[in-house]
C-alpha positions, 0 to 999 in steps of 0.5 A: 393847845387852844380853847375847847368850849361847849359841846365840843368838849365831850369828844376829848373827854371820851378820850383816854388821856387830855394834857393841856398847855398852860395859859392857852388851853381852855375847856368848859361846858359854858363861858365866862360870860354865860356863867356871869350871866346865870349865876352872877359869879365873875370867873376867868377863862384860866379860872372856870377851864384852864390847865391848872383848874382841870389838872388839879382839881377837876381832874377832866386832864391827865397833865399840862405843859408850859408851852406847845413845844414841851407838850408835843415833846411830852406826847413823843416820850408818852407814846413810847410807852403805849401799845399801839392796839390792845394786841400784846404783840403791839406792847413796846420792848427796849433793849434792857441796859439797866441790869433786871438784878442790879442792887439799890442799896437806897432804897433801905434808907427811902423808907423810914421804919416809924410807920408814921413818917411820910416820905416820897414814894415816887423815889422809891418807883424812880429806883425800883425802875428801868433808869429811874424814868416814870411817866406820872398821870395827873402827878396835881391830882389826888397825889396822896397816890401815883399813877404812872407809866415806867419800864421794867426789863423794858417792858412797859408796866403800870405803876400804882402807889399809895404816897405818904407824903400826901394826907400820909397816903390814905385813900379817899374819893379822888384817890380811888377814881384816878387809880381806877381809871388808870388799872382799866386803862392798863387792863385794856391794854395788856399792860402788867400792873405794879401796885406799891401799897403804904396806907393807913386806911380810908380817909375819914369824915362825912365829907368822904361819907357823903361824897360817895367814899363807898361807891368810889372806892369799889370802883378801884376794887372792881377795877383790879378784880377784873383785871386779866393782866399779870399784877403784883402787889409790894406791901412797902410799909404798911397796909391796913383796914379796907383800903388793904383790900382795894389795893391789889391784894393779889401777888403779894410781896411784903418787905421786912423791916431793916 
Protein backbone atom coordinates (compact mmCIF):
# COMPACT_ATOMS: atom_id res chain seq x y z
CA UNK A 1 0.00 0.00 0.00
CA UNK A 2 3.26 2.23 0.86
CA UNK A 3 6.72 2.52 -0.87
CA UNK A 4 8.84 -0.60 -0.93
CA UNK A 5 12.43 0.35 -2.01
CA UNK A 6 15.90 -1.08 -2.29
CA UNK A 7 16.68 -4.48 -0.67
CA UNK A 8 13.57 -4.60 0.83
CA UNK A 9 11.71 -5.24 -2.39
CA UNK A 10 12.92 -8.82 -2.73
CA UNK A 11 10.85 -10.18 0.18
CA UNK A 12 7.78 -9.34 -1.76
CA UNK A 13 9.05 -10.44 -4.74
CA UNK A 14 9.72 -14.22 -3.36
CA UNK A 15 5.88 -14.03 -2.95
CA UNK A 16 3.24 -15.82 -4.86
CA UNK A 17 1.13 -12.78 -5.57
CA UNK A 18 2.00 -8.66 -5.16
CA UNK A 19 -1.10 -6.12 -5.77
CA UNK A 20 -0.57 -2.56 -5.22
CA UNK A 21 -2.52 0.32 -4.58
CA UNK A 22 -2.66 3.24 -7.30
CA UNK A 23 -0.63 6.37 -6.51
CA UNK A 24 0.91 4.96 -3.03
CA UNK A 25 2.34 2.28 -3.67
CA UNK A 26 6.26 2.34 -4.84
CA UNK A 27 8.64 -0.51 -5.52
CA UNK A 28 12.33 -0.51 -6.99
CA UNK A 29 15.69 -1.45 -6.54
CA UNK A 30 16.91 2.47 -6.64
CA UNK A 31 15.15 5.73 -6.34
CA UNK A 32 14.32 8.37 -8.61
CA UNK A 33 17.24 10.13 -7.16
CA UNK A 34 20.06 7.68 -7.36
CA UNK A 35 18.82 6.75 -11.25
CA UNK A 36 19.03 10.57 -12.09
CA UNK A 37 22.21 10.53 -10.64
CA UNK A 38 23.97 7.51 -12.42
CA UNK A 39 22.28 7.72 -15.67
CA UNK A 40 21.07 11.27 -15.80
CA UNK A 41 17.53 10.13 -16.80
CA UNK A 42 14.67 12.30 -14.90
CA UNK A 43 11.75 9.69 -13.84
CA UNK A 44 8.99 9.79 -11.16
CA UNK A 45 8.34 7.55 -8.47
CA UNK A 46 4.73 6.33 -10.32
CA UNK A 47 7.20 6.16 -13.45
CA UNK A 48 10.29 4.03 -12.46
CA UNK A 49 7.78 1.86 -9.61
CA UNK A 50 4.57 2.51 -9.44
CA UNK A 51 1.38 0.19 -9.98
CA UNK A 52 0.88 0.88 -13.54
CA UNK A 53 4.56 0.49 -14.30
CA UNK A 54 4.70 -3.21 -12.61
CA UNK A 55 1.01 -4.25 -13.65
CA UNK A 56 1.49 -3.39 -16.99
CA UNK A 57 4.81 -3.60 -18.04
CA UNK A 58 7.26 -5.17 -15.56
CA UNK A 59 4.96 -7.70 -14.87
CA UNK A 60 6.77 -7.77 -10.78
CA UNK A 61 2.48 -7.21 -9.62
CA UNK A 62 -0.18 -9.58 -10.19
CA UNK A 63 -3.18 -6.44 -9.84
CA UNK A 64 -3.43 -2.74 -8.47
CA UNK A 65 -6.48 -1.03 -6.81
CA UNK A 66 -7.76 2.31 -6.77
CA UNK A 67 -7.54 2.89 -3.01
CA UNK A 68 -6.74 0.70 0.36
CA UNK A 69 -9.99 -0.06 0.72
CA UNK A 70 -10.86 -1.66 -2.69
CA UNK A 71 -7.34 -3.59 -2.29
CA UNK A 72 -8.24 -5.09 1.14
CA UNK A 73 -11.82 -5.97 -0.16
CA UNK A 74 -10.14 -7.42 -3.35
CA UNK A 75 -7.59 -9.52 -1.07
CA UNK A 76 -10.98 -11.01 1.30
CA UNK A 77 -12.64 -12.03 -2.60
CA UNK A 78 -9.00 -13.69 -3.67
CA UNK A 79 -8.51 -15.71 -0.47
CA UNK A 80 -11.75 -17.21 -0.79
CA UNK A 81 -10.24 -18.78 -3.73
CA UNK A 82 -7.15 -20.27 -2.34
CA UNK A 83 -6.46 -23.54 -0.31
CA UNK A 84 -5.27 -22.74 2.88
CA UNK A 85 -2.06 -25.43 2.49
CA UNK A 86 -1.23 -27.56 -0.33
CA UNK A 87 -3.28 -30.18 1.47
CA UNK A 88 -6.26 -30.81 -0.93
CA UNK A 89 -8.31 -31.07 1.95
CA UNK A 90 -7.74 -27.13 2.49
CA UNK A 91 -9.18 -26.64 -1.25
CA UNK A 92 -12.62 -24.53 -0.68
CA UNK A 93 -16.13 -26.08 -1.55
CA UNK A 94 -19.21 -23.70 -1.89
CA UNK A 95 -22.39 -24.65 -2.18
CA UNK A 96 -23.25 -25.14 -5.81
CA UNK A 97 -26.41 -22.95 -6.87
CA UNK A 98 -25.41 -22.56 -10.16
CA UNK A 99 -26.69 -25.77 -12.08
CA UNK A 100 -23.32 -28.05 -13.28
CA UNK A 101 -25.79 -28.92 -16.30
CA UNK A 102 -27.27 -25.56 -16.90
CA UNK A 103 -27.25 -24.32 -20.84
CA UNK A 104 -25.64 -21.11 -22.10
CA UNK A 105 -27.14 -20.54 -25.20
CA UNK A 106 -24.50 -17.61 -25.80
CA UNK A 107 -21.87 -18.97 -25.99
CA UNK A 108 -23.02 -20.24 -29.71
CA UNK A 109 -23.01 -16.35 -30.67
CA UNK A 110 -19.55 -15.30 -28.50
CA UNK A 111 -17.49 -17.01 -30.69
CA UNK A 112 -17.46 -15.78 -34.36
CA UNK A 113 -16.82 -19.09 -36.89
CA UNK A 114 -13.99 -16.80 -39.29
CA UNK A 115 -11.01 -17.84 -37.64
CA UNK A 116 -9.92 -14.33 -38.02
CA UNK A 117 -12.25 -12.27 -36.08
CA UNK A 118 -11.21 -11.34 -32.40
CA UNK A 119 -13.66 -11.37 -29.77
CA UNK A 120 -13.23 -11.29 -25.61
CA UNK A 121 -12.37 -14.52 -24.44
CA UNK A 122 -13.11 -13.58 -21.07
CA UNK A 123 -16.93 -13.68 -21.81
CA UNK A 124 -16.60 -16.85 -22.89
CA UNK A 125 -15.01 -17.87 -19.11
CA UNK A 126 -17.63 -15.54 -17.54
CA UNK A 127 -20.44 -18.13 -18.83
CA UNK A 128 -18.71 -21.26 -18.80
CA UNK A 129 -18.19 -20.40 -14.95
CA UNK A 130 -20.13 -20.67 -11.58
CA UNK A 131 -21.94 -17.09 -11.74
CA UNK A 132 -19.89 -15.62 -14.16
CA UNK A 133 -17.09 -14.60 -11.19
CA UNK A 134 -13.37 -14.98 -12.18
CA UNK A 135 -10.43 -13.74 -10.26
CA UNK A 136 -8.06 -12.53 -13.49
CA UNK A 137 -4.13 -12.34 -12.42
CA UNK A 138 -2.28 -9.55 -14.25
CA UNK A 139 -5.63 -8.71 -16.19
CA UNK A 140 -2.70 -5.31 -17.81
CA UNK A 141 -0.27 -7.69 -18.71
CA UNK A 142 0.50 -9.67 -21.66
CA UNK A 143 -3.67 -9.73 -22.17
CA UNK A 144 -3.13 -11.57 -25.45
CA UNK A 145 -3.88 -14.38 -22.43
CA UNK A 146 -5.84 -14.73 -19.33
CA UNK A 147 -5.03 -16.07 -16.10
CA UNK A 148 -7.57 -16.43 -13.79
CA UNK A 149 -9.02 -17.96 -10.63
CA UNK A 150 -13.08 -18.82 -10.88
CA UNK A 151 -15.21 -22.02 -9.61
CA UNK A 152 -16.86 -24.77 -11.01
CA UNK A 153 -19.24 -26.83 -9.32
CA UNK A 154 -17.75 -24.85 -6.65
CA UNK A 155 -14.82 -25.99 -6.55
CA UNK A 156 -12.12 -23.70 -7.38
CA UNK A 157 -10.22 -24.39 -10.92
CA UNK A 158 -7.55 -22.30 -12.65
CA UNK A 159 -8.35 -20.60 -15.95
CA UNK A 160 -5.78 -20.23 -18.76
CA UNK A 161 -6.75 -18.66 -22.37
CA UNK A 162 -5.60 -17.53 -24.95
CA UNK A 163 -7.51 -13.96 -26.28
CA UNK A 164 -7.99 -12.85 -29.42
CA UNK A 165 -8.73 -9.65 -28.74
CA UNK A 166 -5.04 -8.94 -28.13
CA UNK A 167 -2.49 -9.54 -30.88
CA UNK A 168 -5.31 -12.20 -32.16
CA UNK A 169 -4.04 -14.45 -29.01
CA UNK A 170 -0.55 -15.66 -30.08
CA UNK A 171 1.85 -16.51 -27.91
CA UNK A 172 5.02 -14.48 -27.17
CA UNK A 173 7.51 -14.11 -24.21
CA UNK A 174 5.20 -12.07 -21.69
CA UNK A 175 2.34 -14.55 -22.58
CA UNK A 176 4.37 -17.80 -22.05
CA UNK A 177 6.04 -16.65 -18.31
CA UNK A 178 2.52 -15.13 -16.98
CA UNK A 179 0.90 -18.35 -17.85
CA UNK A 180 3.53 -20.40 -16.65
CA UNK A 181 3.84 -18.83 -13.29
CA UNK A 182 0.29 -19.05 -12.96
CA UNK A 183 -0.10 -23.43 -13.81
CA UNK A 184 3.15 -23.89 -11.10
CA UNK A 185 1.15 -21.93 -8.83
CA UNK A 186 -2.25 -24.14 -9.48
CA UNK A 187 0.06 -27.31 -9.80
CA UNK A 188 1.47 -26.54 -5.89
CA UNK A 189 -1.62 -25.99 -4.80
CA UNK A 190 -3.69 -28.88 -5.86
CA UNK A 191 -5.75 -26.57 -7.84
CA UNK A 192 -7.38 -28.34 -11.46
CA UNK A 193 -6.64 -26.40 -14.56
CA UNK A 194 -9.02 -25.34 -17.53
CA UNK A 195 -7.10 -24.15 -20.47
CA UNK A 196 -9.38 -22.49 -23.21
CA UNK A 197 -7.07 -22.64 -26.14
CA UNK A 198 -7.61 -20.07 -29.70
CA UNK A 199 -4.11 -19.21 -31.08
CA UNK A 200 -2.81 -18.92 -34.17
CA UNK A 201 0.77 -19.57 -33.40
CA UNK A 202 3.79 -18.05 -31.77
CA UNK A 203 4.30 -14.57 -32.29
CA UNK A 204 6.81 -13.80 -34.92
CA UNK A 205 9.80 -11.60 -35.12
CA UNK A 206 13.43 -11.11 -34.06
CA UNK A 207 12.27 -9.11 -31.24
CA UNK A 208 10.65 -12.37 -29.86
CA UNK A 209 14.04 -14.60 -31.60
CA UNK A 210 16.23 -12.59 -29.73
CA UNK A 211 14.29 -11.83 -26.68
CA UNK A 212 14.35 -15.63 -25.83
CA UNK A 213 10.83 -16.57 -27.37
CA UNK A 214 12.37 -20.19 -27.33
CA UNK A 215 13.43 -20.32 -23.46
CA UNK A 216 10.26 -18.62 -22.33
CA UNK A 217 7.70 -20.61 -24.19
CA UNK A 218 9.38 -24.17 -22.60
CA UNK A 219 8.64 -22.54 -19.65
CA UNK A 220 4.97 -22.84 -20.31
CA UNK A 221 5.36 -26.44 -21.76
CA UNK A 222 7.51 -27.44 -18.88
CA UNK A 223 4.92 -26.02 -16.63
CA UNK A 224 1.89 -28.39 -17.67
CA UNK A 225 4.04 -31.36 -18.34
CA UNK A 226 4.90 -31.35 -15.03
CA UNK A 227 1.58 -30.83 -13.59
CA UNK A 228 -0.20 -33.50 -11.23
CA UNK A 229 -3.39 -31.70 -10.94
CA UNK A 230 -6.51 -32.80 -13.27
CA UNK A 231 -6.33 -30.53 -16.33
CA UNK A 232 -8.65 -30.21 -19.42
CA UNK A 233 -7.98 -28.73 -22.46
CA UNK A 234 -11.18 -26.95 -24.80
CA UNK A 235 -9.75 -26.12 -28.17
CA UNK A 236 -12.47 -23.03 -28.89
CA UNK A 237 -11.59 -22.14 -32.35
CA UNK A 238 -8.41 -22.83 -33.52
CA UNK A 239 -5.00 -24.36 -32.36
CA UNK A 240 -1.96 -24.14 -34.50
CA UNK A 241 1.76 -24.56 -35.10
CA UNK A 242 3.87 -25.16 -31.50
CA UNK A 243 1.85 -23.09 -29.64
CA UNK A 244 -0.87 -26.22 -29.90
CA UNK A 245 1.78 -28.00 -28.25
CA UNK A 246 2.52 -25.50 -25.17
CA UNK A 247 -1.11 -25.02 -24.37
CA UNK A 248 -2.07 -28.28 -22.50
CA UNK A 249 -2.34 -30.50 -25.35
CA UNK A 250 -3.61 -33.27 -22.73
CA UNK A 251 -7.66 -33.94 -22.21
CA UNK A 252 -8.92 -32.35 -25.20
CA UNK A 253 -12.34 -31.33 -26.02
CA UNK A 254 -12.46 -29.50 -29.42
CA UNK A 255 -15.74 -27.63 -30.43
CA UNK A 256 -17.56 -27.75 -33.73
CA UNK A 257 -18.53 -25.26 -35.42
CA UNK A 258 -22.18 -24.21 -35.50
Amino acid sequence: MGPCAGGAVYSPAMTDFIFMVEDTSYMFVTGPDVVKTVTNETVTKEELGGASAHTSKSGVAHGSFPNDVAALRAMRRFMDFLPSSNDKATLPTKEVTDPVDRLSPALERLVPDDPNTPYDMKDVIRHLVDHGDMFEIMPNSAQNIVTAFCRMGGETVGVVANNPLTLAGCLDIGASVKAARFVRFCDAFNIPLVTLVDVPGFLPGTGQENGGIIRHGAKLLFAYAEANVPKITVIVRKAYGGAYDVMSRYVLLVCRSR
